[in-house]
N, CA, C and O atoms as a Tinker XYZ file with bonds, in Angstrom:
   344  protein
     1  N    -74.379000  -60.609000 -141.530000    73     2
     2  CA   -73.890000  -61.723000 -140.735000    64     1     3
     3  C    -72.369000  -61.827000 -140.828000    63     2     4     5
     4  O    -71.595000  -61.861000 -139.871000    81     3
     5  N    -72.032000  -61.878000 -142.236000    73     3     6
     6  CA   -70.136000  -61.704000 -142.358000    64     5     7
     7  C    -69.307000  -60.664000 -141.706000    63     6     8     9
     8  O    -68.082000  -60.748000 -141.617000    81     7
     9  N    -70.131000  -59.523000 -141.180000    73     7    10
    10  CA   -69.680000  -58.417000 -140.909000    64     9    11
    11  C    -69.667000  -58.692000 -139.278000    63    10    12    13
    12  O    -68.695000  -58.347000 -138.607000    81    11
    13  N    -70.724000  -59.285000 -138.738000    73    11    14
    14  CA   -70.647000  -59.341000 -137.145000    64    13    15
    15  C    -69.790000  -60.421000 -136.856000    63    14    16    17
    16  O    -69.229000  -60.489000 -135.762000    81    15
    17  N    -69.580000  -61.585000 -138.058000    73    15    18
    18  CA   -68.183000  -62.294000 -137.718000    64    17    19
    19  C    -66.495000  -61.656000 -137.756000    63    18    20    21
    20  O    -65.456000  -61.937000 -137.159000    81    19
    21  N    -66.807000  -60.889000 -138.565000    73    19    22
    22  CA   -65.641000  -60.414000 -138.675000    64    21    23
    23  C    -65.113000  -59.489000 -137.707000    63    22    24    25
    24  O    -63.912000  -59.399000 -137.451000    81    23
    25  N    -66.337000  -58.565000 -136.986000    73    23    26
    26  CA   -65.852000  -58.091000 -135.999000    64    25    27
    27  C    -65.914000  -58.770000 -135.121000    63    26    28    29
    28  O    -65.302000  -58.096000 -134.293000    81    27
    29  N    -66.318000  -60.004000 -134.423000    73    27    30
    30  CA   -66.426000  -60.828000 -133.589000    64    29    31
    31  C    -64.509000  -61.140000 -133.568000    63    30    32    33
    32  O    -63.637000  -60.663000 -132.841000    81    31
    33  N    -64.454000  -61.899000 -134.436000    73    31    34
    34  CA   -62.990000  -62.333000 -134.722000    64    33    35
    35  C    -61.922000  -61.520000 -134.420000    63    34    36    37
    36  O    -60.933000  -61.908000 -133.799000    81    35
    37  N    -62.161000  -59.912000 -135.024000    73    35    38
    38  CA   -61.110000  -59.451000 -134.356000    64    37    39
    39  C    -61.415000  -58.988000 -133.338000    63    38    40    41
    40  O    -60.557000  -59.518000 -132.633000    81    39
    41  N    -62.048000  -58.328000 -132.610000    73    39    42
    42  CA   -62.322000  -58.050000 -131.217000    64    41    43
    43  C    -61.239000  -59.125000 -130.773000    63    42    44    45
    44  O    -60.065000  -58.882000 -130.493000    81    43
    45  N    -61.972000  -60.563000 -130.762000    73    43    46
    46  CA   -61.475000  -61.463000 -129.987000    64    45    47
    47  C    -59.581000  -61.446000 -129.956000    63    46    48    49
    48  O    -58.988000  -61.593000 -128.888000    81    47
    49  N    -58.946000  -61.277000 -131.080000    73    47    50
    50  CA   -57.474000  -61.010000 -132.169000    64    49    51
    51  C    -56.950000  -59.918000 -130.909000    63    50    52    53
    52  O    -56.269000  -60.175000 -129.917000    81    51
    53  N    -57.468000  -58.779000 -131.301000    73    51    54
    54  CA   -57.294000  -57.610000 -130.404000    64    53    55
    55  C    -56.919000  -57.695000 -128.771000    63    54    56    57
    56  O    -56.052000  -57.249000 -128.021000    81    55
    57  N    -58.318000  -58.694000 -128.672000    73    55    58
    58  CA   -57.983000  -58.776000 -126.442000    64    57    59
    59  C    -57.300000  -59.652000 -126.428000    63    58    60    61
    60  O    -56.507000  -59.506000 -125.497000    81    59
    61  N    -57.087000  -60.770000 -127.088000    73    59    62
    62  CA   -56.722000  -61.938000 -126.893000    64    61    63
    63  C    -55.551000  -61.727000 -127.197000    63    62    64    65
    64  O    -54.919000  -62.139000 -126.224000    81    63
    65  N    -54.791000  -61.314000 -127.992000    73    63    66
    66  CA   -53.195000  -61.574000 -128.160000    64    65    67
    67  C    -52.417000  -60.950000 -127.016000    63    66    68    69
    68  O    -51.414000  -61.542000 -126.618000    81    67
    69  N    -52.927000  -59.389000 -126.245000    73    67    70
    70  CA   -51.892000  -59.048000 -125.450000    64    69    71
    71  C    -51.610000  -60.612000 -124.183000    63    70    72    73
    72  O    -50.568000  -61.059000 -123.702000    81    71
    73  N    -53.342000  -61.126000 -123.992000    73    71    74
    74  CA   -52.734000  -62.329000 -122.693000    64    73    75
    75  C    -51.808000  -63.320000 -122.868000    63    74    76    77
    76  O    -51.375000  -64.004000 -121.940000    81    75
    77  N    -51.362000  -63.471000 -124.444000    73    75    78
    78  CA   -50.476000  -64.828000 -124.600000    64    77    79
    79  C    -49.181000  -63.944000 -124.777000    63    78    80    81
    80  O    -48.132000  -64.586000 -124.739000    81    79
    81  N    -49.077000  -62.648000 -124.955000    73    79    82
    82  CA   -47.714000  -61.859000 -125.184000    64    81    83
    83  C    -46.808000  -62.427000 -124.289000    63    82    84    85
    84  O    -47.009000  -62.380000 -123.075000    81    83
    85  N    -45.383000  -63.199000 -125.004000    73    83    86
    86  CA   -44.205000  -63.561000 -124.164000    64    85    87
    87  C    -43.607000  -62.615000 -124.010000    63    86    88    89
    88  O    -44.186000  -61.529000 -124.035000    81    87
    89  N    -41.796000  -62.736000 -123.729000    73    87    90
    90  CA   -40.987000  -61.792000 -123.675000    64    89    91
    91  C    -40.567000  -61.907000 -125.155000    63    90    92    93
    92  O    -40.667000  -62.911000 -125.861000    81    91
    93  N    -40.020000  -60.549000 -125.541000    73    91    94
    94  CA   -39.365000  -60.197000 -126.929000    64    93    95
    95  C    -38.503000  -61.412000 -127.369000    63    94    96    97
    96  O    -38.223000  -61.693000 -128.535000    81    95
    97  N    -38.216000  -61.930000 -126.518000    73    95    98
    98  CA   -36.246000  -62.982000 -126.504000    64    97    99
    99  C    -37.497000  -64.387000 -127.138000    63    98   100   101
   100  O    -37.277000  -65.128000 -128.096000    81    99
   101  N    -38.774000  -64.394000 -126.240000    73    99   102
   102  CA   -39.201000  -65.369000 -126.493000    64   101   103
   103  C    -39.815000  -65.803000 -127.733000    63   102   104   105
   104  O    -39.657000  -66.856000 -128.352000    81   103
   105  N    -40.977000  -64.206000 -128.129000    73   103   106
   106  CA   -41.374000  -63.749000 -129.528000    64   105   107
   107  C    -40.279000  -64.253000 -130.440000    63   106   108   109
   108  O    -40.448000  -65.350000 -130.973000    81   107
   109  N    -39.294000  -63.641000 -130.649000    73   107   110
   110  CA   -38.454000  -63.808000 -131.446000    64   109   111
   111  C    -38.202000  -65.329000 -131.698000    63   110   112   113
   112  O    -38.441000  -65.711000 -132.843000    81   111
   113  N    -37.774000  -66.218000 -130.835000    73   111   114
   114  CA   -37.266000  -67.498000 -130.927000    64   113   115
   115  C    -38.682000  -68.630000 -131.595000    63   114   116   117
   116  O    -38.537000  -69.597000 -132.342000    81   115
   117  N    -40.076000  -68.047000 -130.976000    73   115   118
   118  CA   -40.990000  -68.499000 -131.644000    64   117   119
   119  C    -41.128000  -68.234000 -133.277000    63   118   120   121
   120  O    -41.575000  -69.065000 -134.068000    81   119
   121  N    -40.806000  -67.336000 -133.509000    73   119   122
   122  CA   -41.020000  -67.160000 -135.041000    64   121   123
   123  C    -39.715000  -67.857000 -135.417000    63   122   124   125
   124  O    -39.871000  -68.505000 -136.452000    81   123
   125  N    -38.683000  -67.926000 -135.002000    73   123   126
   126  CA   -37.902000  -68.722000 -135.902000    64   125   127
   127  C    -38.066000  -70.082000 -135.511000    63   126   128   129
   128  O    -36.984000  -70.652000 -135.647000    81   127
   129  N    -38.784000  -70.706000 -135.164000    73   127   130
   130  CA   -39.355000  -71.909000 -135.381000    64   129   131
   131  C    -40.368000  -72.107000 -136.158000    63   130   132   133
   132  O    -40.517000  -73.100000 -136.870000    81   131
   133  N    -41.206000  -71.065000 -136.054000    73   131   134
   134  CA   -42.378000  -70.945000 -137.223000    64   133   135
   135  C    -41.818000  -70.939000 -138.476000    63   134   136   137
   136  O    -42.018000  -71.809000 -139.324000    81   135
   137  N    -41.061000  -69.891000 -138.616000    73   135   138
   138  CA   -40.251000  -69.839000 -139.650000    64   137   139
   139  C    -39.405000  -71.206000 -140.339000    63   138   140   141
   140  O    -39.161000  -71.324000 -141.540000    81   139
   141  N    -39.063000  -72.113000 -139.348000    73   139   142
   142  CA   -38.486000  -73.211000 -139.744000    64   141   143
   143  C    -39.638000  -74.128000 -140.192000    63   142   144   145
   144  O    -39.535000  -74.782000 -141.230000    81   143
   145  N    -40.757000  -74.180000 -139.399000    73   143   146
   146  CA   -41.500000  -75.262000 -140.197000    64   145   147
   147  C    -42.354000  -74.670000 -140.665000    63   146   148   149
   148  O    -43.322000  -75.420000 -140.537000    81   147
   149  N    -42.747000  -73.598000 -141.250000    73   147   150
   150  CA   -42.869000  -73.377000 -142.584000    64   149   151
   151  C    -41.750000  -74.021000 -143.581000    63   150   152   153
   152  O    -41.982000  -74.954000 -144.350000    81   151
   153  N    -40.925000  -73.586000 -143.483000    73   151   154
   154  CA   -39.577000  -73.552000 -144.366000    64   153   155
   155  C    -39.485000  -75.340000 -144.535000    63   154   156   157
   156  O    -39.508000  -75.617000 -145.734000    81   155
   157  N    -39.400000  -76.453000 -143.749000    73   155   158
   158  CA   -39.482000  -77.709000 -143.933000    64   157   159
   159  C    -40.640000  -78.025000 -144.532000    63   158   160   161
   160  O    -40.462000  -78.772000 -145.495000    81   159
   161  N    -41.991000  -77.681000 -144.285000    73   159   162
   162  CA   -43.243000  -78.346000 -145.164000    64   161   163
   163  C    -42.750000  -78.090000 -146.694000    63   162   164   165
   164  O    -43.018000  -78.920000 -147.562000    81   163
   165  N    -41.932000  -76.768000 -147.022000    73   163   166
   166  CA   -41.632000  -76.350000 -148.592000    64   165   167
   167  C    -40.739000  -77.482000 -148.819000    63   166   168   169
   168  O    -40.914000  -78.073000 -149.885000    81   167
   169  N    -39.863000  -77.891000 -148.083000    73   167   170
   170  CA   -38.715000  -77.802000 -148.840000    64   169   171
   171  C    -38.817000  -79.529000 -149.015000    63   170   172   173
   172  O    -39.385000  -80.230000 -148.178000    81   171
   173  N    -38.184000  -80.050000 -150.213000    73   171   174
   174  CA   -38.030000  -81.128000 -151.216000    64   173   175
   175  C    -37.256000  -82.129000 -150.817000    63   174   176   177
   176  O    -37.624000  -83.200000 -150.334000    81   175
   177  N    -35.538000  -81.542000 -151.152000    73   175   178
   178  CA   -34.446000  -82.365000 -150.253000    64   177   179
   179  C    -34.214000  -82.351000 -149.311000    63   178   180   181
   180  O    -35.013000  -81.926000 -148.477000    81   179
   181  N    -32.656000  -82.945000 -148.895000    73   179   182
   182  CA   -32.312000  -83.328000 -147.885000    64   181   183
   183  C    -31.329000  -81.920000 -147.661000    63   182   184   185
   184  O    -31.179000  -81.427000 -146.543000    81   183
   185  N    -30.729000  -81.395000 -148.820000    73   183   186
   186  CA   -30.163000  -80.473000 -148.686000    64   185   187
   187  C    -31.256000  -78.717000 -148.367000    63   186   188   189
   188  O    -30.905000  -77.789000 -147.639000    81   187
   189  N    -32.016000  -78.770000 -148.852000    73   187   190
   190  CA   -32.998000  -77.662000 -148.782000    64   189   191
   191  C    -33.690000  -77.978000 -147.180000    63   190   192   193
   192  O    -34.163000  -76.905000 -146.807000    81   191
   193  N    -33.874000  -78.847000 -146.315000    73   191   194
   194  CA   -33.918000  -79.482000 -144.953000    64   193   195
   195  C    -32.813000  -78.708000 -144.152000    63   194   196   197
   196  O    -32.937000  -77.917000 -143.217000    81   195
   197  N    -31.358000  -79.311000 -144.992000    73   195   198
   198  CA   -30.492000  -78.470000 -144.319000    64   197   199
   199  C    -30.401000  -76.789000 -144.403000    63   198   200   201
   200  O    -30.056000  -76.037000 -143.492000    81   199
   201  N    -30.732000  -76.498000 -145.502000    73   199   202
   202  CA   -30.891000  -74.948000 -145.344000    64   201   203
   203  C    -31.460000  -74.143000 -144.314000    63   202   204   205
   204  O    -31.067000  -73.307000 -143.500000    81   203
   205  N    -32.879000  -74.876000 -144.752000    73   203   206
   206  CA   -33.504000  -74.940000 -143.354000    64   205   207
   207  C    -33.291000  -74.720000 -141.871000    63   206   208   209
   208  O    -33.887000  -73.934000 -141.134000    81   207
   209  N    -32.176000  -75.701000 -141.541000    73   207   210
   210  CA   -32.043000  -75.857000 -140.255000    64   209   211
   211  C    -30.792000  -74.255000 -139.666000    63   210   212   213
   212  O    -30.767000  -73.542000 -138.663000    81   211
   213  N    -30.062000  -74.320000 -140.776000    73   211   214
   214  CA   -29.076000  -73.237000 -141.109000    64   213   215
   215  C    -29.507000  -71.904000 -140.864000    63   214   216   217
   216  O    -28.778000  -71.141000 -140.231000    81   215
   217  N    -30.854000  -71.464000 -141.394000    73   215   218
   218  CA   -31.503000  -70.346000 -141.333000    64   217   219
   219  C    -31.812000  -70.402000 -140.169000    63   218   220   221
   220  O    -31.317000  -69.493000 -139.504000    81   219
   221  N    -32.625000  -71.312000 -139.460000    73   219   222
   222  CA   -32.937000  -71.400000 -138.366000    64   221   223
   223  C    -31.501000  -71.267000 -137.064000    63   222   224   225
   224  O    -31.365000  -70.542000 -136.078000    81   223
   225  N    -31.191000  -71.650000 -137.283000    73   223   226
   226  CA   -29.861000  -71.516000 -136.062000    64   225   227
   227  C    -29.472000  -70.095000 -136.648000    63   226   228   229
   228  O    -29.201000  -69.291000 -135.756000    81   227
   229  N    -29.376000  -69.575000 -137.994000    73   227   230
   230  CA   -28.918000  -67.817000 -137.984000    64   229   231
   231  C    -30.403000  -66.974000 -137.499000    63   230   232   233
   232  O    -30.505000  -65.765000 -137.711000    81   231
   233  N    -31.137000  -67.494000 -137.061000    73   231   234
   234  CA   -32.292000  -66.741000 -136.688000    64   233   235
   235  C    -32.164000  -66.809000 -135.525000    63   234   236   237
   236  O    -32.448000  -65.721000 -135.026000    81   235
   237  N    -31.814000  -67.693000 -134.643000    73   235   238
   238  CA   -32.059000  -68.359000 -133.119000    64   237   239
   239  C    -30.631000  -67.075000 -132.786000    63   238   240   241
   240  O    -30.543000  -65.991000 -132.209000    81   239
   241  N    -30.103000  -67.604000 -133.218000    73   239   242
   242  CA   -28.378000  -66.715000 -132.705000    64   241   243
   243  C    -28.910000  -65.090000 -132.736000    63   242   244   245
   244  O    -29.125000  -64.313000 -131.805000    81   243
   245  N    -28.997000  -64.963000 -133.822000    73   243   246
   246  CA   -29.445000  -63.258000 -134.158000    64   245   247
   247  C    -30.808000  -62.589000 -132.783000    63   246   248   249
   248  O    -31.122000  -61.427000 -132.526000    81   247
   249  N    -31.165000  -63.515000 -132.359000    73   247   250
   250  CA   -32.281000  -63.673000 -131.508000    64   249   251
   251  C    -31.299000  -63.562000 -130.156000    63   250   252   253
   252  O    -31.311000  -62.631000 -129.352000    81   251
   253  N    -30.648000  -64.469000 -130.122000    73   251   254
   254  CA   -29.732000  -64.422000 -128.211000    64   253   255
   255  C    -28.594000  -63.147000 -128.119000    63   254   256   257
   256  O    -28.061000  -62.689000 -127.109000    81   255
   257  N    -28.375000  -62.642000 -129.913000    73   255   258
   258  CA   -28.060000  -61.819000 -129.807000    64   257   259
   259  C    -28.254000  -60.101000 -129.362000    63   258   260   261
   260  O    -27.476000  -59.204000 -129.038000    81   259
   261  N    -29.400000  -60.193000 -129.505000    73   259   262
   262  CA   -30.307000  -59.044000 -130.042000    64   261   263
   263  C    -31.672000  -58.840000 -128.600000    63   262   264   265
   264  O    -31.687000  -58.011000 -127.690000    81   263
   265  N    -32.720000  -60.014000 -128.932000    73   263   266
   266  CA   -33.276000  -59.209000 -127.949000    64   265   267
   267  C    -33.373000  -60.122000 -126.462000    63   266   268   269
   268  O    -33.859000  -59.812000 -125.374000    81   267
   269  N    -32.777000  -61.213000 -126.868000    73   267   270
   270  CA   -32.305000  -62.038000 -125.396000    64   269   271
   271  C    -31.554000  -61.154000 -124.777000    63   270   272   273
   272  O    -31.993000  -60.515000 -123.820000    81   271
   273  N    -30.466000  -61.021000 -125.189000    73   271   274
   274  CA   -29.075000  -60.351000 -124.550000    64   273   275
   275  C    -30.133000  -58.806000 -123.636000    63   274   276   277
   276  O    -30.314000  -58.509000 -122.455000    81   275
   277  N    -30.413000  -58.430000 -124.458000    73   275   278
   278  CA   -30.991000  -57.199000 -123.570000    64   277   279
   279  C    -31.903000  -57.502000 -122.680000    63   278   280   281
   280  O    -31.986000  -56.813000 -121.664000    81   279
   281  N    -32.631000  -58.427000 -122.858000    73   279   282
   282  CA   -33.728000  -59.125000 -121.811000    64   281   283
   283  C    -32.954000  -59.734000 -120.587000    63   282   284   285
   284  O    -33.147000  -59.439000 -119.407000    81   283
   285  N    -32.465000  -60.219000 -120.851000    73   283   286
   286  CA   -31.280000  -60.818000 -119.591000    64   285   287
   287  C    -30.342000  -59.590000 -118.766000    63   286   288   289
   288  O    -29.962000  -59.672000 -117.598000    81   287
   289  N    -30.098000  -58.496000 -119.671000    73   287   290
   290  CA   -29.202000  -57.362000 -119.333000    64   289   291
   291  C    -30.335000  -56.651000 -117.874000    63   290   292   293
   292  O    -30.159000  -56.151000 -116.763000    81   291
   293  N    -31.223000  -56.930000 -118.564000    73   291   294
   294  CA   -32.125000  -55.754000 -117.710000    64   293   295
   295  C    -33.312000  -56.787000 -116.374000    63   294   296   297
   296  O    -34.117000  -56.323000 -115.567000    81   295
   297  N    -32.951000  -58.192000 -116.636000    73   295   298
   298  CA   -33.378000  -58.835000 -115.604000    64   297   299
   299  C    -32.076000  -59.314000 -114.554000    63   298   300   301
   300  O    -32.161000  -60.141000 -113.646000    81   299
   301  N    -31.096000  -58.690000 -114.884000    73   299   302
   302  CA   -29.729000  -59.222000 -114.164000    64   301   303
   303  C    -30.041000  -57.761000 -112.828000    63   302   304   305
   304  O    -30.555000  -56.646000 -112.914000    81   303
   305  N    -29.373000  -58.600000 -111.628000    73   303   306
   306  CA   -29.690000  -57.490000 -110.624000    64   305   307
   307  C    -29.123000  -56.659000 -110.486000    63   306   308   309
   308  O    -28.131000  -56.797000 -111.201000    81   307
   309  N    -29.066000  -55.453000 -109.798000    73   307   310
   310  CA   -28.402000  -54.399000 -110.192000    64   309   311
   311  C    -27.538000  -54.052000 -108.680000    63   310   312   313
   312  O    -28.001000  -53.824000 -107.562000    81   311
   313  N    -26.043000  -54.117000 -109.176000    73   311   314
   314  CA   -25.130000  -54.099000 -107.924000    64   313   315
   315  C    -24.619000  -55.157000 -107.195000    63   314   316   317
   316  O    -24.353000  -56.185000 -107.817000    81   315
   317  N    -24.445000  -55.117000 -106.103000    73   315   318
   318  CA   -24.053000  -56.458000 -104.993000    64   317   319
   319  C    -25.139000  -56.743000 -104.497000    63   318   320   321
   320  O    -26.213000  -56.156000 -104.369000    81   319
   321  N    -24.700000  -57.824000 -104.196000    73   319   322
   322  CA   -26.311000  -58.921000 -103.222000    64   321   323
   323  C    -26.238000  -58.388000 -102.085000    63   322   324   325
   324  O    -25.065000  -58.175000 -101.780000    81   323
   325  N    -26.886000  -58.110000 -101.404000    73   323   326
   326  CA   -26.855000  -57.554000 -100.126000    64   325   327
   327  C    -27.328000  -58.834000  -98.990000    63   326   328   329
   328  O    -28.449000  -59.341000  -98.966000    81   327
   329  N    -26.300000  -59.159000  -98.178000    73   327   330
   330  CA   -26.214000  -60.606000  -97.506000    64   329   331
   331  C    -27.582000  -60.345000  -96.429000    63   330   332   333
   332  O    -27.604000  -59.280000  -95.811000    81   331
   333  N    -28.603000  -61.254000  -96.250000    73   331   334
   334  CA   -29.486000  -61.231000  -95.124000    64   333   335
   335  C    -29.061000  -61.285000  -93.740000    63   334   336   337
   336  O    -28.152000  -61.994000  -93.309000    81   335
   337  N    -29.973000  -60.273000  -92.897000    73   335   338
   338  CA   -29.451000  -60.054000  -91.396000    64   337   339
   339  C    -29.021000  -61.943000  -90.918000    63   338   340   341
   340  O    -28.643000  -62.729000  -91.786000    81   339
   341  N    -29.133000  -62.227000  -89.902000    73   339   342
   342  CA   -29.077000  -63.467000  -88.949000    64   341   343
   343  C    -30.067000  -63.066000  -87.906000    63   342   344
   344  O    -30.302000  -63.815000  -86.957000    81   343
């Protein structure tokens, strides 16, 4: 019975993740929010909060750096607009 759940589960893991797949720029920016609240349920102070938020904005940046920037590079159009007849 544990065994037909378990393949039940991932089967489901397997088909199911490519339909929610975002873009890379987006992946990325999701985990550093994950990453942040993980990181806030841990953390104690007000200063370890701020760390927190710190990591998070060097994650977000490293992110618009990295695979935004190329996502945008390659959805930008290519050449001049070409004006419609009349």
């Amino acid at each position: 019975m544990n065994g037909m759940l378990a393949v039940a589960l991932f089967s489901l893991l397997m088909f199911a993740a490519p339909l929610y797949a975002q873009s890379p720029c987006q992946d990325c920016l999701a985990a550093a929010r994950a990453e942040l609240k993980k990181c806030l349920e841990n953390a104690i102070s007000q200063d370890d909060k701020k760390s927190c938020a710190d990591k998070k904005e060097a994650q977000a940046k490293t992110c618009e750096d990295g695979e935004c920037k190329i996502e945008r590079a390659q959805n930008e159009p290519k050449g001049p607009a070409v004006p419609k007849p009349k």
